[in-house]
Each structure stands twice: as C-alpha cells, then as structure tokens.
N, C-alpha and C positions, 0 to 999 in steps of 0.2 A: 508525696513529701509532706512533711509534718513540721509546722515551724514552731520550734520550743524556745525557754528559755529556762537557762540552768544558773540555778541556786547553786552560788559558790565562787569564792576571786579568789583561791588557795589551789595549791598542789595538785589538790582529788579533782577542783572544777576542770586547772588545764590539762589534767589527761582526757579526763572526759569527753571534753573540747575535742581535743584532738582527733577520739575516735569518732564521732560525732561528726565531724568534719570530712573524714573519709568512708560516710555511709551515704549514700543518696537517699533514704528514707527519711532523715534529719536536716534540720534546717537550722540551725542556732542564729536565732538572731538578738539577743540579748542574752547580759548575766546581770542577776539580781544576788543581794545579800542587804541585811538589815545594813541601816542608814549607821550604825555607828562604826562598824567597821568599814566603809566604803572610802578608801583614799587616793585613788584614781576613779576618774568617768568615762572610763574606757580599758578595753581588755581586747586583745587581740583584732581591736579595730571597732569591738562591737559596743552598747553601750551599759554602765553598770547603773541600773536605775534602783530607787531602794527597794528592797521589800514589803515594807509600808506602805506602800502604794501605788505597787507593781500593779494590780489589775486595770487602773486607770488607763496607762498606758498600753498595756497588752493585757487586753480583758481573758476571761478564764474560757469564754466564746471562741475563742480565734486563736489562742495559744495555749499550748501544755507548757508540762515544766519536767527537768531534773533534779533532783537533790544530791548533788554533790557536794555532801561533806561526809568527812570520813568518821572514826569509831570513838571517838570522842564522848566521855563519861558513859562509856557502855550502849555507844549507836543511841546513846537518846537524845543528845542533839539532835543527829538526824531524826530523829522518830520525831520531835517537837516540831519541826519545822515541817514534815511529810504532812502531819494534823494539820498547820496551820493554811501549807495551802490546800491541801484536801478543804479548810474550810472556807477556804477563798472561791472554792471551785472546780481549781485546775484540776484537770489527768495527768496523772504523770506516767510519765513513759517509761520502756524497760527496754534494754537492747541485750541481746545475744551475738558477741562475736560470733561471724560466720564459718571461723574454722573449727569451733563449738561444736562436740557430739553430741545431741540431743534426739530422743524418740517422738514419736506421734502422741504417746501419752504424757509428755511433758505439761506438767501447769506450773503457772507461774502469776505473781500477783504486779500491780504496781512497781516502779521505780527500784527496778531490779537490775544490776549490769553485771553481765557475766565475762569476765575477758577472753583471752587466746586460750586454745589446747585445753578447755576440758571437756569431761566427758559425765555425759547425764546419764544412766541406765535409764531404762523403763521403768515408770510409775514412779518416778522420780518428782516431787512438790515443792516449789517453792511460795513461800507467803509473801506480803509485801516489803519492800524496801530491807533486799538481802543484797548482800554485794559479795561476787565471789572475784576473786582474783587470781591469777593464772596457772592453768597444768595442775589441775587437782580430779580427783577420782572417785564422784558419787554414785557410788551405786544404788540397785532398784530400790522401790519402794522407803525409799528414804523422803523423809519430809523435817524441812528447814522453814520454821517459823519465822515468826515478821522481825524487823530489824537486827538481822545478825550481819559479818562480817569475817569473810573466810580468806584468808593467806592463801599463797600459795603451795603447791604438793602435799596439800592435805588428802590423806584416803579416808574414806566412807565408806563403811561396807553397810550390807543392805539391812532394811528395816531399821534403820535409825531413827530415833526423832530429837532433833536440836529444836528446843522449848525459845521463844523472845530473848532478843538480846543476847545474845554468847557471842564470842571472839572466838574463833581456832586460828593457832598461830604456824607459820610454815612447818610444814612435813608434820605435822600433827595426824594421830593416826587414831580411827572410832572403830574398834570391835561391832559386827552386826549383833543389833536387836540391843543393841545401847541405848537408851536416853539419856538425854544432855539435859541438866535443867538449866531453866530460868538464868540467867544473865551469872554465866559461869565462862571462866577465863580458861580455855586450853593451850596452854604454853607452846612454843617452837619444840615441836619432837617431842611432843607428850604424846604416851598411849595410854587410851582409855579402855577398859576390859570389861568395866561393872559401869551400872549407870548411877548419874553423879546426884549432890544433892544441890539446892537452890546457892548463888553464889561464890560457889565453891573455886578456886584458882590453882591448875596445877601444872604442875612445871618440869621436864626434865632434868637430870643430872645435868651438869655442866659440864662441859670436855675437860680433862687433865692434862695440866701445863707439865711436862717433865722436865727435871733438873739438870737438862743438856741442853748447848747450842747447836744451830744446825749445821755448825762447817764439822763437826765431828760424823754426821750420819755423810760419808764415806759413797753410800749405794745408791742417794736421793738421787 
C-alpha cells in the first residue's frame, strides 16, 4: 500500500479520492493545494495542508502525490504543478482502473489515471500526466504524449500520435497514422482524417433544431 497525497479540493480531487479510496494499493492520507485557494482544513476527514510546504509535513521520502486538477488553460496548470512537485521530490502515481483493457506492452509514465471500460491495444504509450476518461478505444501503437486529457468514447485507431497538451472531447474520432499536434482542441464528435497543425480547434456541426414540437411526432 502506497500512502499518497493528492493535489486538489475541486471536483477532479473528489473523484479521484473516491477511486482511490476503493483500491487497496492507495492510501490517501492527505490533500494539498496552494495556500490561497485553501478554505476549508479538511476534506473528507483528511487534512488540506498547503502546497507551500507540503514536504515538511509529508516529506517526498514517505509519501507520493496525485495531481488532480483538471484541463485548465490547455492541462498546463496541471503540467505546472506535475514540475513543481516533481521538483520537490515526489512520485507521482498513476492508476489504471481495473476493468481497464490493457496489454503486456502497455507503457505509461507518471501521474496517469485511466477510468472504467477502456481499452489499450498493444504497443499502446502513454507519457506523463495523461488523463483518460471512460469507455474510449485506443488502438495499437498509438502514443499520447505528456499532459493531455481525453473525454470520453473517444476512438483511436492505430499509429497515432497526440503531440503535449491536446484536449479530445467526447466521441471524438482520429483516423490511423494521424498526428495531433501540439496543444490542439478536438471538439465533442470531431473527425480527424489528416494530421492537424500546432493549436489548431476543431469542432463538429452542431445538431439541427427543427421547426416542430414534439406532441406533433405522433410515432415517438
């Protein structure tokens, strides 16, 4: 058992928390965040000491960490805060739910959480501080560089590579032998066919609202 403490008093920390809580290899015994956002001193019973001088209290020796915070200014919040306590010390951990299909060749770097129902093909890479979220379909030899953040029912087909920083947003879909560059926004139910250029945001059509109500569709 590995006793951590996760970065984060928001939304992203209490899922995290949660899963966290029903693994036996996780221990959470504290949550940290910078001293100005801290407005309670306690979260789920545990305690919220600052980040500023978290190691004092739970040195980089005896404890790892989580970074739980979400996609905020293109995951480089998170990615600032991965550096910073990377330079404090810590490990940061990476968890794979266990109903997760994953192969023998699976890599995967730091402070990774992968949730329920996906499935990794072979030769599948991930870098550090990727966060996938649930029911999505990466296939082989696809490699997802450091701080990205993937929705979920996202497909992947193989030989892909997503470049630092990119968003894919639900049911987003990547043609194989695609590249994603560098800190590019793939919309909810965007296909990509060609590979994209640095920052680039794309977006599907929007559903069409039809000029009827529904007590007239009769069949529904």
């Amino acid at each position: 058992m590995r006793d951590i403490i996760i970065f984060g008093i928001g939304g992203f920390a209490e899922i995290v928390y949660t899963y966290f809580k029903h693994d036996s290899s996780f221990n959470v015994v504290a949550f940290t965040a910078n001293e100005s956002a801290i407005k309670e001193n306690s979260l789920f019973g545990l305690p919220v000491i600052p980040f500023e001088n978290i190691e004092t209290t739970y040195p980089p020796t005896k404890f790892q960490m989580f970074i739980a915070v979400g996609y905020s200014n293109m995951n480089k919040k998170r990615a600032r805060i991965f550096d910073e306590a990377k330079s404090k010390g810590y490990e940061l951990v990476s968890y794979v739910h266990p109903s997760t299909i994953i192969n023998d060749s699976f890599q995967m770097g730091e402070n990774c959480f992968i949730f329920e129902n996906n499935v990794l093909q072979p030769f599948v890479t991930l870098g550090n501080d990727v966060i996938i979220w649930t029911g999505n379909v990466i296939s082989h030899h696809t490699t997802i560089k450091d701080h990205c953040f993937i929705i979920s029912h996202v497909a992947i087909a193989g030989n892909v590579i997503i470049e630092p920083f990119c968003f894919l947003g639900m049911n987003a879909t990547i043609r194989n032998r695609v590249t994603i560059a560098r800190e590019c926004v793939i919309g909810a139910g965007a296909v990509i066919l060609e590979d994209t250029k640095e920052k680039e945001v794309y977006v599907s059509h929007s559903t069409k609202k039809l000029d009827i109500t529904s007590d007239i569709l009769k069949s529904l």
